[in-house]
PAZAPA-4460 file (N, C-alpha, C; in steps of 0.05 Angstrom, whole numbers, plus 32768, in hexadecimal, padded with zeros to 4 digits):
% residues 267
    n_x    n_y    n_z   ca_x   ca_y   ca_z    c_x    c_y    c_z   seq   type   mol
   8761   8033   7FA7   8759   8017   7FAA   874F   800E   7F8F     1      X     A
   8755   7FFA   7F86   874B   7FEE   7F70   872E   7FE2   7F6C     2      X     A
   8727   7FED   7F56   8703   7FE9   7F59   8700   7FCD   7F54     3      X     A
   86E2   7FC4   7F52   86E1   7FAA   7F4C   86EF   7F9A   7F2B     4      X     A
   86E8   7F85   7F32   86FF   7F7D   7F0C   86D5   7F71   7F06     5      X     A
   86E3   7F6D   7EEF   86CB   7F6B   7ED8   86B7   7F54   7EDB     6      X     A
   86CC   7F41   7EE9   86BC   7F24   7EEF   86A7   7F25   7F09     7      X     A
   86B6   7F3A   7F19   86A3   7F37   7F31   868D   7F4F   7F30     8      X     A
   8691   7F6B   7F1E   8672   7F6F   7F17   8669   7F65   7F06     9      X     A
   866A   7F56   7EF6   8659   7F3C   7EED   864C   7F31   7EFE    10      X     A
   8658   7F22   7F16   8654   7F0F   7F27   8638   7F20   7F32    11      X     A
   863D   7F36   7F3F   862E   7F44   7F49   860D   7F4B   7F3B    12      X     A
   8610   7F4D   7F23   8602   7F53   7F18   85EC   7F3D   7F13    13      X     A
   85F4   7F25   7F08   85EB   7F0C   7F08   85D5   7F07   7F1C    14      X     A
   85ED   7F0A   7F40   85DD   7F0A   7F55   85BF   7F1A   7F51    15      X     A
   85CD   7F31   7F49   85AD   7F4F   7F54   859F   7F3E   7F43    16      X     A
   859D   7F32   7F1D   8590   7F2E   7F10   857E   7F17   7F1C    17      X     A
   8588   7F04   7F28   8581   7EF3   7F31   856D   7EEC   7F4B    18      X     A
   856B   7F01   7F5F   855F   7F06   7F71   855E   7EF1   7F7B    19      X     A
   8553   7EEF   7F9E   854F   7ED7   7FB0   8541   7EC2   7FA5    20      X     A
   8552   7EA9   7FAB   853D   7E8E   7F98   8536   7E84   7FB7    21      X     A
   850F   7E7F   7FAC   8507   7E6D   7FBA   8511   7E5C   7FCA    22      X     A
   8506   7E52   7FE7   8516   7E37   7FEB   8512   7E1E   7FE2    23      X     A
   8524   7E10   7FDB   851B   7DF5   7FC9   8502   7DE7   7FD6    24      X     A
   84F4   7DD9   7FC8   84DE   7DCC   7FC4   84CB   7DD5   7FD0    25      X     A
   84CC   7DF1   7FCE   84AD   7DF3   7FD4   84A4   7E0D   7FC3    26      X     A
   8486   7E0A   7FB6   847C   7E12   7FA5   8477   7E2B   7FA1    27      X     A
   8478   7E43   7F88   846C   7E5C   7F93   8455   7E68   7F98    28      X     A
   844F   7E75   7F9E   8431   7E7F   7FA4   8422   7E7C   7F8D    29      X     A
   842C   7E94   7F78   8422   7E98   7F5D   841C   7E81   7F50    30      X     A
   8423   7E63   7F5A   8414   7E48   7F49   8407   7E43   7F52    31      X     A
   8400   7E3B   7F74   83F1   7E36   7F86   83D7   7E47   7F7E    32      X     A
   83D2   7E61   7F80   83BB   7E65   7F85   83A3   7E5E   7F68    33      X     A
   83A9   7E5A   7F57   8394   7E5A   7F39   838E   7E3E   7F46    34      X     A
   839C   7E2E   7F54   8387   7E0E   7F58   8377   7E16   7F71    35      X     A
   8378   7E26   7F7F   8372   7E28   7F9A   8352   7E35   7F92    36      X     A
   835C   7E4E   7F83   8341   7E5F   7F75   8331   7E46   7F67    37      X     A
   8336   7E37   7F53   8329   7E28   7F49   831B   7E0B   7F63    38      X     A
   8326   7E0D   7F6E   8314   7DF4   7F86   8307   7E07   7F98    39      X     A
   82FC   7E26   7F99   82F1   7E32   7FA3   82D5   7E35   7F91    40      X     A
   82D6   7E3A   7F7D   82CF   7E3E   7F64   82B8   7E2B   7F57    41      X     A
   82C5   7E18   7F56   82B4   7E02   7F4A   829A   7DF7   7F5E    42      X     A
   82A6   7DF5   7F77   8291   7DED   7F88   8274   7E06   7F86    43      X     A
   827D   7E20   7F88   826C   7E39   7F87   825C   7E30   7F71    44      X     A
   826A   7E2D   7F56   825B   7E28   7F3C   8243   7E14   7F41    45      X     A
   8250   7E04   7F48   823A   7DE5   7F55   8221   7DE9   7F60    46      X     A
   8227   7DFE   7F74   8218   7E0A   7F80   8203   7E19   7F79    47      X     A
   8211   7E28   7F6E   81F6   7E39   7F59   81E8   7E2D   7F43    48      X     A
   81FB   7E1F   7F3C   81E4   7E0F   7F23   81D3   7DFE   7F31    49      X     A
   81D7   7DFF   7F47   81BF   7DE0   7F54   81AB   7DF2   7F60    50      X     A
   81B7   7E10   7F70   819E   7E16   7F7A   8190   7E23   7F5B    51      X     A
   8195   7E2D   7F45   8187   7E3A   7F2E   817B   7E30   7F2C    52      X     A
   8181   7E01   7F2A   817A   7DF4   7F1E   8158   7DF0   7F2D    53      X     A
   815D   7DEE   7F4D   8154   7DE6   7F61   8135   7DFE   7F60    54      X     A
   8137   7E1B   7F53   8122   7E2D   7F55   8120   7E34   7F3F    55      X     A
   8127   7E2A   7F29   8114   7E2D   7F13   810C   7E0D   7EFF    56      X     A
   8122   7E05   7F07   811F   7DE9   7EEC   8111   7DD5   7F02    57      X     A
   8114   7DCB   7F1B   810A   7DB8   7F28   80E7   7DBD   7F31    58      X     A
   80E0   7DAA   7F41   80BE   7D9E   7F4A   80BD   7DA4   7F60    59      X     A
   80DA   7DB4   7F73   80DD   7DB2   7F8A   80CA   7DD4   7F95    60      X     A
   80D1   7DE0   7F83   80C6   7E01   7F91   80B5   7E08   7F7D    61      X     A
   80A0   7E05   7F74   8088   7E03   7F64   8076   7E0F   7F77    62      X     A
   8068   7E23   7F62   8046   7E2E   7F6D   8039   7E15   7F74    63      X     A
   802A   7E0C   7F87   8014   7DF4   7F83   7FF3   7E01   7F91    64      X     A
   7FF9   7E18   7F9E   7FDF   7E21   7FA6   7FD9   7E46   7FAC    65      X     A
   7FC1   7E4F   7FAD   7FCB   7E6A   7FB3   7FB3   7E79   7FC1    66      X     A
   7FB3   7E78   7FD9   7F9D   7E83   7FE8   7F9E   7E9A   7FEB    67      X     A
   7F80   7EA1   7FF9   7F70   7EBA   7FF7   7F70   7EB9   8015    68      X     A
   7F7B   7ED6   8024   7F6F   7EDF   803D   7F6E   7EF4   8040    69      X     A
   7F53   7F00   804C   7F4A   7F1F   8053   7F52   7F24   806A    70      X     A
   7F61   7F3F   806C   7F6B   7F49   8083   7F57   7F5A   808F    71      X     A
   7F43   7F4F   809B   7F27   7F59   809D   7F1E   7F74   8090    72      X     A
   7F08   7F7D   80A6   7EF2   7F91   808C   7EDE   7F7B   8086    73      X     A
   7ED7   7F8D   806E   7EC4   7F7E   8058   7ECB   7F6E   8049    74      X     A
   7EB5   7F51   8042   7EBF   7F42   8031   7EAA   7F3A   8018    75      X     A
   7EB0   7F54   8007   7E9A   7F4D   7FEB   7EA9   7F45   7FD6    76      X     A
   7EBF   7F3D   7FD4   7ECB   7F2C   7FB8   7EC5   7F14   7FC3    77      X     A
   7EC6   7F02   7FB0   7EC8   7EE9   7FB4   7EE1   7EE0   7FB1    78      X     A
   7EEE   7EC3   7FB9   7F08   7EBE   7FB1   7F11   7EBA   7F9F    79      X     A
   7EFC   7EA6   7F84   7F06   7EAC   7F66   7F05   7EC4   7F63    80      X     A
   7EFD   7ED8   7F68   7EF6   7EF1   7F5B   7F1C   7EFB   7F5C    81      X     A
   7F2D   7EF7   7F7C   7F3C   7F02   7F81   7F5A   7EEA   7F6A    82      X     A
   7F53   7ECA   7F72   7F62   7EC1   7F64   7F60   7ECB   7F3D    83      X     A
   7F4A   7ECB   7F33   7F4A   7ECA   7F1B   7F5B   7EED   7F17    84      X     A
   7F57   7EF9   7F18   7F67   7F1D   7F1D   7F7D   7F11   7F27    85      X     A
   7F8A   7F02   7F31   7FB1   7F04   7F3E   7FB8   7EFA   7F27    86      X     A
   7FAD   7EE4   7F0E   7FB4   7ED6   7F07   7FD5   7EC9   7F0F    87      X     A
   7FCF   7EC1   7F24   7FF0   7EAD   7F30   7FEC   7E95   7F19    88      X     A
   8007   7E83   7F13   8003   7E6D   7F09   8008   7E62   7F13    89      X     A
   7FFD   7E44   7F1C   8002   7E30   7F30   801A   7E23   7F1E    90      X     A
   8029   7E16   7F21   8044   7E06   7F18   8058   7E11   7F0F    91      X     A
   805A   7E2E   7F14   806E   7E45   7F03   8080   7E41   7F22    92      X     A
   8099   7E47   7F21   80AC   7E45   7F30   80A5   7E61   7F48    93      X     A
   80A9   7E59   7F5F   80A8   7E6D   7F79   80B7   7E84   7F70    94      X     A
   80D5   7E82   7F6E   80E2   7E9A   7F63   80DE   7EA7   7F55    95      X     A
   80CC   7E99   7F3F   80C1   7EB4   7F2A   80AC   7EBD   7F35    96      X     A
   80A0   7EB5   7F48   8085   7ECF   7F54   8095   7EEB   7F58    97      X     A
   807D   7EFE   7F43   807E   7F17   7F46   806B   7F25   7F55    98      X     A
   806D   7F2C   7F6D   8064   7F3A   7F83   8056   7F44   7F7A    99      X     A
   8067   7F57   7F70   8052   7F78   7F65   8048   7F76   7F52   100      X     A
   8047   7F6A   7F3C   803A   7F61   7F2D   801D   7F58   7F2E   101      X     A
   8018   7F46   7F40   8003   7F40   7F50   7FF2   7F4D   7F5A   102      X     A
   8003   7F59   7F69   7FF6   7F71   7F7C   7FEB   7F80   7F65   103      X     A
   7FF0   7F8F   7F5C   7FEB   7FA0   7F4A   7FD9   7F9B   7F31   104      X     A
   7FD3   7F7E   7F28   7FBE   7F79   7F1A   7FA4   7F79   7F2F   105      X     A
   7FAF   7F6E   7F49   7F90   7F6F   7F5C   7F89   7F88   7F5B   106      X     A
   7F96   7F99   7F64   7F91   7FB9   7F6B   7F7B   7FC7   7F4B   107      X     A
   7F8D   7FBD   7F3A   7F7D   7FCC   7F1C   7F66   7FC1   7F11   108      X     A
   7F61   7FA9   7F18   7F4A   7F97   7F15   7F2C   7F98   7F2E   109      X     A
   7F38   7F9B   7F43   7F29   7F9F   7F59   7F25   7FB7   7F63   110      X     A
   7F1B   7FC9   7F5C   7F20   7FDB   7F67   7F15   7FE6   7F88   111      X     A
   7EFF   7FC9   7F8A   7EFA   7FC7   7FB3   7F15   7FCD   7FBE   112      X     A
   7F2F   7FB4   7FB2   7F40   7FAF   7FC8   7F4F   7FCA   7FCB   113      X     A
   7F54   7FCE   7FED   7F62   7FE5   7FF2   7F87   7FDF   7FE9   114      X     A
   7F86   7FC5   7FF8   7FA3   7FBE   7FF7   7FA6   7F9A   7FEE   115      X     A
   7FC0   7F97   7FF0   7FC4   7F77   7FE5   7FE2   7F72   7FEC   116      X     A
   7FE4   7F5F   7FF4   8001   7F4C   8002   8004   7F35   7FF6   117      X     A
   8018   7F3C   7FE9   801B   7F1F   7FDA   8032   7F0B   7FEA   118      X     A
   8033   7EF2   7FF5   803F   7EEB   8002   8048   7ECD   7FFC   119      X     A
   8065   7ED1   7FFA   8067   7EAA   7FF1   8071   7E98   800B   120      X     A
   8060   7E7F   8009   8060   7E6C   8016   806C   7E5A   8013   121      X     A
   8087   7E5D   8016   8096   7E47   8010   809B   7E2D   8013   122      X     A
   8096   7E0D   800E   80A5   7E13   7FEF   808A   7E13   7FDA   123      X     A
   8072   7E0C   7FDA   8059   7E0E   7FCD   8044   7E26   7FC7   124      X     A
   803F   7E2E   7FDB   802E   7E41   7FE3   8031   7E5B   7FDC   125      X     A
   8016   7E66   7FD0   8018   7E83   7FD4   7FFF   7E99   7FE6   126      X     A
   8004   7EA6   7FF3   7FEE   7EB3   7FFA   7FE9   7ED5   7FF5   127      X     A
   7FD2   7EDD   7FEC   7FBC   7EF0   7FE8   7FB1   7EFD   8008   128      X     A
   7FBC   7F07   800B   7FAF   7F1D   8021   7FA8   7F3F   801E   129      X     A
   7F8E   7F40   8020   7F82   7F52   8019   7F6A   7F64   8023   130      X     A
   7F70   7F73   801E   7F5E   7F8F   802E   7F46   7F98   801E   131      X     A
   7F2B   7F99   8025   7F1E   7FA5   8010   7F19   7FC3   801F   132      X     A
   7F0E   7FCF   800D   7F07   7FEF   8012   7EE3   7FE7   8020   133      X     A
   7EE8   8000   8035   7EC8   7FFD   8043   7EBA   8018   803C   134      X     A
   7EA9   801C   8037   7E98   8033   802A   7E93   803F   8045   135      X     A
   7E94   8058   803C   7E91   806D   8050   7E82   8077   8056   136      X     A
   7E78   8084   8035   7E5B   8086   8032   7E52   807B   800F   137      X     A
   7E40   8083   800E   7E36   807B   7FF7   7E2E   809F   7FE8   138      X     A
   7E33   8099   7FCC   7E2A   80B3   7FB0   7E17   80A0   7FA8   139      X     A
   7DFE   80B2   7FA7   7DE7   80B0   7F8E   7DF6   80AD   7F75   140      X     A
   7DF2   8098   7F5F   7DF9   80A0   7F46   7DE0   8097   7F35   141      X     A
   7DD0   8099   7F41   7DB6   809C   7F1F   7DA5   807A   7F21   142      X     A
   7DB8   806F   7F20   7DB2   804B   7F24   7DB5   803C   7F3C   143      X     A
   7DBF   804E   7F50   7DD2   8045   7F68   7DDF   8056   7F7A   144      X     A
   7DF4   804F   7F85   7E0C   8055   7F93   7E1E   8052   7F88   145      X     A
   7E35   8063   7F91   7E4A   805D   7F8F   7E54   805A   7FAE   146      X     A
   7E60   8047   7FB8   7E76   8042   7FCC   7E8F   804F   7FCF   147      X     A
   7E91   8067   7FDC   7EAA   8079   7FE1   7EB8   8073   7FFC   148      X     A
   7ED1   806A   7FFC   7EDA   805D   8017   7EEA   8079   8028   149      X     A
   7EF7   806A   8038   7EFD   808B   8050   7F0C   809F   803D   150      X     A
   7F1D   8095   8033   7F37   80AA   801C   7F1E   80B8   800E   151      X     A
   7F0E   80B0   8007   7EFE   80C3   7FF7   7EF8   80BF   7FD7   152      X     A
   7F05   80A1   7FD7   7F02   808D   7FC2   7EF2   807B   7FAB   153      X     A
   7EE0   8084   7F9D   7ECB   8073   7F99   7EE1   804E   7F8C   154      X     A
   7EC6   8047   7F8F   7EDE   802B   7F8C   7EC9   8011   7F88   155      X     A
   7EA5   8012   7F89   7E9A   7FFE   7F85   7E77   800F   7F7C   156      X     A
   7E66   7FFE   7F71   7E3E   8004   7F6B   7E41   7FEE   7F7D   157      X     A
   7E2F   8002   7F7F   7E07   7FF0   7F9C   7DFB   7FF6   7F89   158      X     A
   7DE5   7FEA   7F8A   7DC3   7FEF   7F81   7DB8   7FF6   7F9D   159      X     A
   7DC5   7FF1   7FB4   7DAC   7FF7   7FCF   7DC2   8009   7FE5   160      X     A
   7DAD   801F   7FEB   7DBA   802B   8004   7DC6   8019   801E   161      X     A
   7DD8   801E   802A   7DD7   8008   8047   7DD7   8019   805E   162      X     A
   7DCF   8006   806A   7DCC   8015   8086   7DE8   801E   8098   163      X     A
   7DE9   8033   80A0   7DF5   803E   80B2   7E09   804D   80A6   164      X     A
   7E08   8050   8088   7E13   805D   8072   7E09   8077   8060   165      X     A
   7E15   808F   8071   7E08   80A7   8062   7E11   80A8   804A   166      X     A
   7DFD   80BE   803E   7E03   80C0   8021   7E15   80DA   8020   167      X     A
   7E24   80D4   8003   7E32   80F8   7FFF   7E23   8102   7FEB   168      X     A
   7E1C   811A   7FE7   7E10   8127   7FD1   7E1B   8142   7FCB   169      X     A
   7E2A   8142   7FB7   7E38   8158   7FB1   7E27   8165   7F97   170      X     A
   7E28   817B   7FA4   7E0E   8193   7F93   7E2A   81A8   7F87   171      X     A
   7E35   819C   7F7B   7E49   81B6   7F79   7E45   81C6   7F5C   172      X     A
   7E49   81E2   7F65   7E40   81F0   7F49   7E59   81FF   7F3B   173      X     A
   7E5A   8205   7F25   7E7F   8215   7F20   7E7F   8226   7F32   174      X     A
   7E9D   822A   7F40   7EA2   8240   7F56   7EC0   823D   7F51   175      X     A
   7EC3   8254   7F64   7EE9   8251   7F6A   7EEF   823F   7F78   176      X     A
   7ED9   8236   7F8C   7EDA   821E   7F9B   7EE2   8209   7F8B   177      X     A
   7ECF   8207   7F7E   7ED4   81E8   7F66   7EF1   81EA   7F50   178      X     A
   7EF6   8205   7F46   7F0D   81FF   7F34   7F23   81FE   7F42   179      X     A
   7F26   8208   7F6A   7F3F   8205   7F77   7F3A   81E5   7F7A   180      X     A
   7F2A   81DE   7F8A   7F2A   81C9   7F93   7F2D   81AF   7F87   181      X     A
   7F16   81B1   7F70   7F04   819B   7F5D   7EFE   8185   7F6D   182      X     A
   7EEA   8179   7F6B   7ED4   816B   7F69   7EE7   8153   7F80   183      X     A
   7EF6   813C   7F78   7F00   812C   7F8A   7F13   813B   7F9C   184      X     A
   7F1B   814B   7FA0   7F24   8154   7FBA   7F09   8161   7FCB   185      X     A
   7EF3   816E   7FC9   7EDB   8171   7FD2   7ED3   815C   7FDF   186      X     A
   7ECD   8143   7FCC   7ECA   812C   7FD5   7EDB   811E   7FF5   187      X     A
   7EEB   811F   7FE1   7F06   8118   7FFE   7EFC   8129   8019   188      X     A
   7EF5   813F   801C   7EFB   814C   8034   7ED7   814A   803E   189      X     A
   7EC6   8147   802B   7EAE   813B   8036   7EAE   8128   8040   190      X     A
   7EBB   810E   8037   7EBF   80EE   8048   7ECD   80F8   8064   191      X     A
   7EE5   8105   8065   7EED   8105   807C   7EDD   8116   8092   192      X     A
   7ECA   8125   8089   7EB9   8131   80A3   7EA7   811C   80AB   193      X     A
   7EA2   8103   809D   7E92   80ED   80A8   7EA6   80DA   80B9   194      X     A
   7EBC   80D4   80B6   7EE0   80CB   80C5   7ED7   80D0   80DC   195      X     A
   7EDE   80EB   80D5   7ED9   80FC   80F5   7ECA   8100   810F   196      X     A
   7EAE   80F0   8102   7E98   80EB   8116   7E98   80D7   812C   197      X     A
   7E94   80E2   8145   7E94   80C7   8155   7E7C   80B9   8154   198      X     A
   7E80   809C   815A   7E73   808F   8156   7E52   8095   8145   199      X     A
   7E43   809B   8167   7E2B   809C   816D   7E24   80B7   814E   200      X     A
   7E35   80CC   8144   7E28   80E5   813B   7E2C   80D4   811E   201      X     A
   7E43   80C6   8116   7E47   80BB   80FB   7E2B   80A5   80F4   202      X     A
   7E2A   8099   8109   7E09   8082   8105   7DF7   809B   8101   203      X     A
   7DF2   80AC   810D   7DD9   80C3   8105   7DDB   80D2   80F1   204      X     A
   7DED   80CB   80E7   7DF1   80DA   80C8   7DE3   80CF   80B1   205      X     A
   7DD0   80E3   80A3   7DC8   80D3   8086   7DD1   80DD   8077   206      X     A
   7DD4   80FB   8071   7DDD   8103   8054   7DF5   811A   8062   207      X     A
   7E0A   8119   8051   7E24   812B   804A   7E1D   813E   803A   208      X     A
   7E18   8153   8031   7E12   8169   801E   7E2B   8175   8019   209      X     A
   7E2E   8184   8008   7E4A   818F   8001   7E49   8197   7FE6   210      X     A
   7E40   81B8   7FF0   7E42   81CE   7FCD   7E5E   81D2   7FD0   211      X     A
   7E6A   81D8   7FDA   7E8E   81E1   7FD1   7EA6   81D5   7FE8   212      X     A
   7EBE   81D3   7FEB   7ED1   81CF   7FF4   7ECF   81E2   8017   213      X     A
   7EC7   81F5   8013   7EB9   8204   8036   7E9D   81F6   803B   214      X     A
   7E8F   81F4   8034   7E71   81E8   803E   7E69   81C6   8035   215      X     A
   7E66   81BE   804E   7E60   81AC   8054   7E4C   81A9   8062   216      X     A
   7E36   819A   8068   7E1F   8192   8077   7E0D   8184   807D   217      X     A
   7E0B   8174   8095   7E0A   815E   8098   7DE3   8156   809C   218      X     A
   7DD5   814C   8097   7DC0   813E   809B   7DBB   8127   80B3   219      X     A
   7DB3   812E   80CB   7DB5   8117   80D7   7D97   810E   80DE   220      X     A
   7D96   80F8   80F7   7D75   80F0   80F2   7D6B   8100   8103   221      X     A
   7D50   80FB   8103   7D45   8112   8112   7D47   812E   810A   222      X     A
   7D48   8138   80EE   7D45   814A   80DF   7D55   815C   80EE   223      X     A
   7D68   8158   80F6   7D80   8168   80F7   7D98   816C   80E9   224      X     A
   7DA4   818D   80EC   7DB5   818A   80D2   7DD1   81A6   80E5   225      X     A
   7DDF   819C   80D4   7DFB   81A2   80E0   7E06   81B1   80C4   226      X     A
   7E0F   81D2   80DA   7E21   81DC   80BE   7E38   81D6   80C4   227      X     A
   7E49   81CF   80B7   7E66   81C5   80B6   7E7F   81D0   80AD   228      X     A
   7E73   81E1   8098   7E94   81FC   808E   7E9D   81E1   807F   229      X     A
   7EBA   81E8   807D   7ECE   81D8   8073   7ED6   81B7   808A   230      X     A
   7EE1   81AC   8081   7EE5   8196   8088   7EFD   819D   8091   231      X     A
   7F11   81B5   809E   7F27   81B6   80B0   7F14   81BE   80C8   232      X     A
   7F29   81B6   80DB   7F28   81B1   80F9   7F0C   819A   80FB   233      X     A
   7F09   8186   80EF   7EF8   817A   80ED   7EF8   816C   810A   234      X     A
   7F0B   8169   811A   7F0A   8157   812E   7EFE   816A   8148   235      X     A
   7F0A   8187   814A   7EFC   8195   8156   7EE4   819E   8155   236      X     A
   7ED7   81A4   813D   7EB9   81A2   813B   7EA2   8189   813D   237      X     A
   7EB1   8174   813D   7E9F   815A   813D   7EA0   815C   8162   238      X     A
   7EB2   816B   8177   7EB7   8165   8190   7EA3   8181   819A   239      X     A
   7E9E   8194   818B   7E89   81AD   818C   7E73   81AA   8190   240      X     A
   7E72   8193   8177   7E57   8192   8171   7E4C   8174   8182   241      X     A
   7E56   8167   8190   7E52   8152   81A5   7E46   8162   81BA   242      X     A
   7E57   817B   81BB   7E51   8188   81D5   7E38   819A   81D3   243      X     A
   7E35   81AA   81C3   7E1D   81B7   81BC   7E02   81AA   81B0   244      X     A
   7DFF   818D   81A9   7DF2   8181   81AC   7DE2   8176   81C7   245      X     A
   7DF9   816B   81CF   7DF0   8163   81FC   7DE3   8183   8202   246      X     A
   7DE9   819E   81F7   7DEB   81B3   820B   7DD5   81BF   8203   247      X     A
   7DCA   81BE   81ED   7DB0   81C3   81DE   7D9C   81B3   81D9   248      X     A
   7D96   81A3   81E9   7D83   8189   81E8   7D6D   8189   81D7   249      X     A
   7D64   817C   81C0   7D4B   8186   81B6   7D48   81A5   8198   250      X     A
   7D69   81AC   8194   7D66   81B6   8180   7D6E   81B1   816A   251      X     A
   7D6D   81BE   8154   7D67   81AC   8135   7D84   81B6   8124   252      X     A
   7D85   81CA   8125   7D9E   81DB   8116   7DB9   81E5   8127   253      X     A
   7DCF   81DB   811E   7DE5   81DC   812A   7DFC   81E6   811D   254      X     A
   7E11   81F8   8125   7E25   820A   810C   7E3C   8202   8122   255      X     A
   7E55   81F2   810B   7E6C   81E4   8123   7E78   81F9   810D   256      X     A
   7E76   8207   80F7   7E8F   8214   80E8   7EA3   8228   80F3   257      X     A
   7EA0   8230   810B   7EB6   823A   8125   7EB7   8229   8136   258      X     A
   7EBC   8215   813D   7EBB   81F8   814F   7EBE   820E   8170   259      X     A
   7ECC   8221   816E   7ECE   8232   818B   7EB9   8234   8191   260      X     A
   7EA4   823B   817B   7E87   824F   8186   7E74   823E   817A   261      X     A
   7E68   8226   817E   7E58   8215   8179   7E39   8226   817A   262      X     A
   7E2C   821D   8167   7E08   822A   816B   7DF9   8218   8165   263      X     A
   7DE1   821A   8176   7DC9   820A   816B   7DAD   8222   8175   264      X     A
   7D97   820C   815D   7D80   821F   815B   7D6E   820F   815B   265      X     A
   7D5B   8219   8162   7D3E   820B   8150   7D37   81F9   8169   266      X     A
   7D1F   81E8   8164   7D15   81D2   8175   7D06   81C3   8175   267      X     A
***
C-alpha cells in the first residue's frame, strides 16, 4: 500500500500543531481570571485600609476612661494609687492596649496585688480588676510587721498588730534543716499550718513558732500550746487536735506530730 504523499503529512502535522481552537466568541479562561482576581482584591484592600484606618488613625476607638474594680478581699490601695502604676493613656488607640504590659507593671509596683485583669471596654473603656493579697499572719520586723499572705508571701509593713492575725516567728538557727530547706520555704509551710485551721482554732491562734522545716508550734489563747512536727498531713492533725481538745477538756499542752496518736497534758 502506498504510504502517505508529503502534502498530507504536512496537512497532518499542521493539524497536531495546531490543537483544538476554541469556540468562536467566547473568551479564554487565562484572560478572564486577572480581572476577576483584581475586583476581588481591591475591595479587600478598601477594606483593610479603612478598618487600620478606623483603629489607629480615627476618634472612633480611643482610650477615654479606665476604671478600677476589686474582686473582693481587702481594699488598701487606693484607686490613684492603682491608676497612676498601669500607667494606661487615655486617647492612645484601643488596639494598641497592651494587656500584659499593664498587668505586669501593677504586679511589680504593687506588690499587695495578688492578681490583675486587664479588660477592654469597647469602644472607650478600659477596666482594672484586681485582687489584693490578705495577710495571714503577720513577722515582727524591728519597726513593725510584715504582712505574709496564704502562699507564704511577704508582700506589705504595718506599724500595728491586727486582730485575729497570728504572728510568725521564725527562730531559725544554721542546721541541715535550714541549708535543705532555707528560710522561705520554712516560711511557706508555717503559713500553711495556719490554712489548715478550722475556723474557731485559727481565731485562737497568736503566735506560729518555727526553729526548722519539722517543728512548728503553735501559741494559742489561754496559754496553750500545740506541738506540730512538720507541716505534712497538716489537715489530719488540725482534725486530731479538734478532737483531743473536746476529749481533754481543760488541758494546756497538746502533741498532733503523729495526728494517729494525739496527746495532751497539763491543766
Amino acid at each position: 500500500m502506498a504510504g502517505a504523499t508529503t502534502a498530507e503529512r504536512g496537512g497532518d502535522r499542521r493539524q497536531s500543531d495546531s490543537g483544538p481552537r476554541p469556540p468562536a466568541g467566547r473568551p479564554r479562561r487565562w484572560f478572564r481570571r486577572p480581572r476577576l482576581l483584581i475586583a476581588l482584591l481591591v475591595p479587600a484592600v478598601l477594606l483593610g485600609g479603612f478598618g487600620a484606618w478606623a483603629a489607629y488613625g480615627s476618634d472612633w476607638l480611643r482610650i477615654e476612661r479606665v476604671s478600677v474594680h476589686w474582686s473582693g478581699g481587702p481594699r488598701n490601695l487606693t484607686e490613684e494609687q492603682i491608676l497612676e502604676a498601669a500607667g494606661v493613656s487615655v486617647g492612645e488607640p484601643m488596639a494598641s492596649l497592651d494587656k500584659g504590659a499593664i498587668a505586669g507593671r501593677l504586679l511589680d509596683e504593687l506588690p499587695r496585688l495578688a492578681s490583675v485583669e486587664v479588660v477592654r471596654g469597647w469602644p472607650h473603656g478600659v477596666s482594672l480588676k484586681v485582687t489584693e493579697r490578705s495577710a495571714v499572719v503577720l513577722m515582727p520586723n524591728g519597726d513593725g510587721y510584715t504582712e505574709v499572705d496564704a502562699g507564704g508571701v511577704p508582700f506589705a509593713e504595718t506599724g500595728e498588730a491586727r486582730r485575729g492575725v497570728p504572728l510568725l516567728e521564725l527562730e531559725l538557727e544554721e542546721s541541715a534543716s535550714l541549708r535543705r530547706f532555707g528560710e522561705d520555704r520554712i516560711r511557706e509551710a508555717a503559713v500553711s499550718v495556719v490554712t489548715s485551721l478550722p475556723g474557731e482554732l485559727r481565731r485562737d491562734t497568736r503566735v506560729v513558732r518555727a526553729t526548722s522545716y519539722d517543728s512548728v508550734t503553735l501559741e494559742l489563747s489561754g496559754d496553750r500550746v500545740v506541738r506540730w512536727g512538720s507541716a505534712e498531713d497538716s489537715a489530719a492533725k488540725a482534725e486530731a487536735l479538734t478532737a483531743v481538745m473536746n476529749a481533754a477538756d481543760g488541758a494546756r499542752y497538746f502533741d498532733v506530730t503523729v495526728p494517729s496518736a494525739p496527746a495532751a497534758s497539763g491543766g
